[in-house]
C-alpha beads as a LAMMPS data file, in Angstrom:
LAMMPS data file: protein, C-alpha beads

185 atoms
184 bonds

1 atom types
1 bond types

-500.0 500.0 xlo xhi
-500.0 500.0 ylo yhi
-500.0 500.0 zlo zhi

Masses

1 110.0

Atoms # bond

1 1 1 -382.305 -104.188 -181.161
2 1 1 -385.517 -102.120 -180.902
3 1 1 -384.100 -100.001 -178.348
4 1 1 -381.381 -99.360 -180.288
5 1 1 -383.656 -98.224 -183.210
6 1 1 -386.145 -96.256 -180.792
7 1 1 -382.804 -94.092 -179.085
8 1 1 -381.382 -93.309 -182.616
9 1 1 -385.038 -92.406 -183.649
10 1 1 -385.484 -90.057 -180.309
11 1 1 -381.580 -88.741 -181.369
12 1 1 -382.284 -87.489 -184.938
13 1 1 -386.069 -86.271 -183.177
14 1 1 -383.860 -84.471 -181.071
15 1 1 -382.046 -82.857 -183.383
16 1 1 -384.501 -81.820 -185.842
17 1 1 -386.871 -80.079 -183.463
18 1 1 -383.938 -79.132 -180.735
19 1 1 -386.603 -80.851 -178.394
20 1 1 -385.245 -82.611 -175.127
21 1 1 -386.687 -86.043 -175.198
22 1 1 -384.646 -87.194 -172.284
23 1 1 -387.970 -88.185 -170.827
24 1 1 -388.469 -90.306 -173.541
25 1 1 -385.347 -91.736 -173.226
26 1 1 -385.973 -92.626 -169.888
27 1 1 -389.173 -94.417 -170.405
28 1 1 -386.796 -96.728 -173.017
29 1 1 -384.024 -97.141 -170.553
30 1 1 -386.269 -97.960 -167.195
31 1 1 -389.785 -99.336 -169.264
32 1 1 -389.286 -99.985 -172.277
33 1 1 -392.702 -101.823 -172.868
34 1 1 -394.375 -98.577 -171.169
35 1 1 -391.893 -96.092 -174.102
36 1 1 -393.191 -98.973 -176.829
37 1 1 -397.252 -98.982 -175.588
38 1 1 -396.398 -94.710 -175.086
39 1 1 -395.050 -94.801 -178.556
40 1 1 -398.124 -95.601 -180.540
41 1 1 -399.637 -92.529 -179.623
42 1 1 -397.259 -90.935 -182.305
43 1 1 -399.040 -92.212 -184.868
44 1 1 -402.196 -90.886 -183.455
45 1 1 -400.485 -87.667 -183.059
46 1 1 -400.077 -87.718 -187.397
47 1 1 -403.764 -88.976 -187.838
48 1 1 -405.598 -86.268 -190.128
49 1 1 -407.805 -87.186 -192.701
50 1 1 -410.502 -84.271 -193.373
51 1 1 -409.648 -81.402 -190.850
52 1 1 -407.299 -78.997 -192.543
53 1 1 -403.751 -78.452 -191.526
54 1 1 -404.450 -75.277 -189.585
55 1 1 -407.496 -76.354 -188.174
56 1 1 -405.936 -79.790 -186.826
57 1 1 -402.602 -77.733 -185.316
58 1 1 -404.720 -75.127 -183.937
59 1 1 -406.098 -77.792 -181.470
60 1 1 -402.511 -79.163 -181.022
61 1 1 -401.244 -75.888 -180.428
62 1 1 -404.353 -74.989 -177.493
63 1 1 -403.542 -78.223 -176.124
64 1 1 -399.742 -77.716 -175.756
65 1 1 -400.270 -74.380 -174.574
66 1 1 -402.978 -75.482 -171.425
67 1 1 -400.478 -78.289 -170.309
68 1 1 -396.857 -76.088 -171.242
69 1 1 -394.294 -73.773 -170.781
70 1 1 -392.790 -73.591 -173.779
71 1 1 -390.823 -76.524 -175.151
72 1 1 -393.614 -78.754 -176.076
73 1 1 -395.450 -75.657 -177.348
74 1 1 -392.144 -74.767 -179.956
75 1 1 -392.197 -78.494 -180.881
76 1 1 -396.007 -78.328 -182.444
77 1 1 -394.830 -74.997 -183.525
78 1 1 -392.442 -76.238 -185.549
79 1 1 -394.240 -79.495 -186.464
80 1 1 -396.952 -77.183 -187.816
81 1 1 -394.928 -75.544 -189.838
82 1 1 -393.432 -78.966 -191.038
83 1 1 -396.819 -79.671 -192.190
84 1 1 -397.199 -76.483 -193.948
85 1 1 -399.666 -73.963 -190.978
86 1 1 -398.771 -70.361 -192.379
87 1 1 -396.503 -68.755 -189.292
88 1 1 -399.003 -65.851 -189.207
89 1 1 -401.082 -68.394 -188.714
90 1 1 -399.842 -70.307 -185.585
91 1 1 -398.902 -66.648 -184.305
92 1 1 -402.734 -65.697 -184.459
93 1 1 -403.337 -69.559 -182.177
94 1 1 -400.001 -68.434 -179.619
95 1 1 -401.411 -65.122 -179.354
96 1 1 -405.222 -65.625 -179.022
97 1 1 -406.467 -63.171 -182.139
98 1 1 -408.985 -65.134 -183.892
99 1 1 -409.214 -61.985 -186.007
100 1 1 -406.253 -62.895 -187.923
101 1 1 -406.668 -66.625 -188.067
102 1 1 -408.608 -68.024 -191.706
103 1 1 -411.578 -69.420 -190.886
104 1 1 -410.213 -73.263 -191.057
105 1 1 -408.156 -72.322 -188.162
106 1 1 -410.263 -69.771 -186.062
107 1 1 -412.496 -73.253 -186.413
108 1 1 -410.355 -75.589 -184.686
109 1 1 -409.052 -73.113 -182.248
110 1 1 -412.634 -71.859 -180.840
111 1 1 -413.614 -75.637 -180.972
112 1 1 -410.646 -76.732 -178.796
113 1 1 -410.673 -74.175 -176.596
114 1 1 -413.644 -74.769 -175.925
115 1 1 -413.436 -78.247 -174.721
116 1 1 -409.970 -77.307 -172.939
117 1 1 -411.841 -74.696 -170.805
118 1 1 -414.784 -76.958 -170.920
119 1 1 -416.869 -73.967 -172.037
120 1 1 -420.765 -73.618 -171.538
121 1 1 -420.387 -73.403 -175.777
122 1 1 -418.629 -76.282 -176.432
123 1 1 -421.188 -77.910 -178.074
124 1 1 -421.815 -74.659 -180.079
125 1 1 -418.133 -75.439 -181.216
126 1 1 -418.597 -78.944 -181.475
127 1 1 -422.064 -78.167 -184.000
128 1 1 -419.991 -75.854 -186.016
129 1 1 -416.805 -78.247 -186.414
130 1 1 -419.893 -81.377 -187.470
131 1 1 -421.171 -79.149 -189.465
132 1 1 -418.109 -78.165 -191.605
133 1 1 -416.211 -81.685 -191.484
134 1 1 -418.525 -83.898 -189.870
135 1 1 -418.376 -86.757 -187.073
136 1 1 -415.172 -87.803 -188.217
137 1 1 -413.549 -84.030 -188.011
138 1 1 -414.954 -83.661 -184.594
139 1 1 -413.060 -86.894 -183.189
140 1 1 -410.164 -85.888 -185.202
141 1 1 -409.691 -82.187 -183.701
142 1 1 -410.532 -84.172 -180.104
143 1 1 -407.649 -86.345 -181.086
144 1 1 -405.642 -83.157 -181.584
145 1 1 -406.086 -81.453 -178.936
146 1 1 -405.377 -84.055 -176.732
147 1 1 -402.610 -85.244 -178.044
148 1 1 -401.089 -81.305 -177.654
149 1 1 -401.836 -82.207 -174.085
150 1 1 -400.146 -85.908 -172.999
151 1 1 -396.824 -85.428 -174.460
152 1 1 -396.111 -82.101 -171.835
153 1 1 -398.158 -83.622 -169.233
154 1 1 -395.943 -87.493 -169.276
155 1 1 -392.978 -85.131 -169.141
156 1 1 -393.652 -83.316 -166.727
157 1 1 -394.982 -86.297 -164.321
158 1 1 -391.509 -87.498 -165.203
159 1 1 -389.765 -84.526 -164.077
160 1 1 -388.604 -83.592 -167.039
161 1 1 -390.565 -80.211 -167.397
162 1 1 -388.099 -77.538 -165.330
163 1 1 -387.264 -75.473 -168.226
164 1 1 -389.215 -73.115 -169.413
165 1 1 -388.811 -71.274 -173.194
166 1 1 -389.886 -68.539 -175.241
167 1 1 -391.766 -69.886 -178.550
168 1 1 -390.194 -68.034 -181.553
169 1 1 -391.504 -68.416 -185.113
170 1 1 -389.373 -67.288 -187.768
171 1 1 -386.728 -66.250 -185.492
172 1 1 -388.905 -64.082 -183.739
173 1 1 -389.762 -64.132 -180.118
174 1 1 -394.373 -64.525 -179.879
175 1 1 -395.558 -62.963 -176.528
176 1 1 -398.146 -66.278 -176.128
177 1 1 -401.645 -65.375 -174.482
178 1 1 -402.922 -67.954 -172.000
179 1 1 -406.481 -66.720 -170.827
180 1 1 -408.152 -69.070 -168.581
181 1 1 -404.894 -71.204 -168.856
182 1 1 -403.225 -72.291 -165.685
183 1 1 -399.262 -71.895 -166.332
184 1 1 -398.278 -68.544 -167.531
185 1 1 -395.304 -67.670 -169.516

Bonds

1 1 1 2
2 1 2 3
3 1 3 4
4 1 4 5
5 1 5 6
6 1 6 7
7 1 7 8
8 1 8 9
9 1 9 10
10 1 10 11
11 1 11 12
12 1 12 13
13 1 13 14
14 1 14 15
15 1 15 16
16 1 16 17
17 1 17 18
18 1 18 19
19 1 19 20
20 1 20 21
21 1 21 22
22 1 22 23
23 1 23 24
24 1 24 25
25 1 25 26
26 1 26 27
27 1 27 28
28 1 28 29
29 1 29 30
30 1 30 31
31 1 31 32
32 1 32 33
33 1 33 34
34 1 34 35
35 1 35 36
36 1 36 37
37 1 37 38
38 1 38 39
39 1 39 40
40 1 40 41
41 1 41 42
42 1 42 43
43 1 43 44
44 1 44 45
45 1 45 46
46 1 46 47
47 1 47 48
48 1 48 49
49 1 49 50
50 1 50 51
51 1 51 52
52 1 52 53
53 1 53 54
54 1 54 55
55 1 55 56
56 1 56 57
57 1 57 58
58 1 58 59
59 1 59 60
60 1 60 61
61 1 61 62
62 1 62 63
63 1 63 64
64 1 64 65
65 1 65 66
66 1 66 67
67 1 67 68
68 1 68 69
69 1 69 70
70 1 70 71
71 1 71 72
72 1 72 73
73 1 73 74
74 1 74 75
75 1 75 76
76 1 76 77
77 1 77 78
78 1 78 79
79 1 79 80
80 1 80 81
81 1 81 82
82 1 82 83
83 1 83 84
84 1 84 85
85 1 85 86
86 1 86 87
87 1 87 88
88 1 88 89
89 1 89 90
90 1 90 91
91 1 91 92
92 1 92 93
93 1 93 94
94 1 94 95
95 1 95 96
96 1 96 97
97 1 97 98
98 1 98 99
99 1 99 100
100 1 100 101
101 1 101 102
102 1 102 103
103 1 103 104
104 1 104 105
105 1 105 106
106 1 106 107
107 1 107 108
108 1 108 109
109 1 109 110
110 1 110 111
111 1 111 112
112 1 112 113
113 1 113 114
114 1 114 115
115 1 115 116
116 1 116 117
117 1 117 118
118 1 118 119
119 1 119 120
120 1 120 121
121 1 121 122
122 1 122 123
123 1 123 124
124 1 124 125
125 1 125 126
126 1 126 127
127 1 127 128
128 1 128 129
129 1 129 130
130 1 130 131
131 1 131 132
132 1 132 133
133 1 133 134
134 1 134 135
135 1 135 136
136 1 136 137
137 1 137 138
138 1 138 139
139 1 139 140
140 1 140 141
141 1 141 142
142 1 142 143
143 1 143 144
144 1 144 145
145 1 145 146
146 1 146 147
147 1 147 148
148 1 148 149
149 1 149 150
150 1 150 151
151 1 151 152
152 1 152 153
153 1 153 154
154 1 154 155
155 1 155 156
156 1 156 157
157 1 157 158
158 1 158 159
159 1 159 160
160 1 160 161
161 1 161 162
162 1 162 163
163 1 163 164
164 1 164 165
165 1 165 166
166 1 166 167
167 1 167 168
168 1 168 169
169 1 169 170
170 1 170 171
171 1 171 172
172 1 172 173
173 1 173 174
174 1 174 175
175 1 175 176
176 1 176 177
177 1 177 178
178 1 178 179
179 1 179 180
180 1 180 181
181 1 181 182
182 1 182 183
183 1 183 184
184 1 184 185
């Protein structure tokens, strides 16, 4: 009965986002107590409780984009939108101009690209983010930005990551910038 529940939850997930969770799907079919254990890290994946919206996608968004493509990096797109992130604002993370982001989401962006590079001024970032939000927004963007990172990297150790896609926001095609990120688009 739970599987049944989890594949018509990964359908309609499906179809909202057009994401390919066939990975996911896979997990259920072959181990489903791995896809169940896996599955908690959704929730972590919504935890936000004093970051702003921007600041908390931002780190998504750098994650996705180190470990990605493209499909996982549309998903947070979209999610981030979902959650109300301006699209000129998760242009400014895609395209690396801090000049254009507000200051809630230059924030989380220099913060977790900082630890993502693992940047001599990460703990610059890290001072910046305490001082602003605190402890607690510090292991929340860490949270983020991680979490931007397992979902392309279990897909791809599944061998699910072979397509690659152009992120669009708003029906427009974003040429993404990736400096001192492996995978190019």
């Amino acid at each position: 009965m739970l599987r049944f529940i989890a594949r018509r939850m990964l359908r309609k997930y499906e179809a909202h986002y057009n994401y390919d969770t066939s990975y996911m799907e896979l997990m259920l079919d072959e181990a489903p107590r791995a896809f169940f254990k896996f599955a908690k890290i959704m929730g972590v994946s919504r935890y936000r409780e004093v970051v702003p919206v921007e600041a908390c996608f931002a780190a998504k968004l750098v994650g996705a984009l180190k470990e990605d493509c493209g499909p996982c990096t549309q998903l947070v797109a979209d999610m981030a939108h979902d959650a109300g992130m301006g699209a000129d604002q998760i242009e400014a993370v895609l395209t690396a101009n801090p000049g254009a982001m507000t200051a809630a989401t230059a924030l989380g962006y220099r913060f977790a690209r900082a630890v993502a590079d693992h940047a001599d001024d990460d703990e610059t970032s890290r001072a910046a983010v305490r001082g602003q939000w605190g402890e607690k927004g510090v292991i929340e963007l860490t949270l983020a930005l991680q979490v931007g990172r397992i979902f392309p990297m279990v897909k791809a150790g599944l061998g699910h990551a072979k397509a690659c896609r152009r992120v669009v926001i708003d029906g427009r095609p974003i040429d993404i910038h990736r400096p001192g990120i492996a995978h190019a688009a």
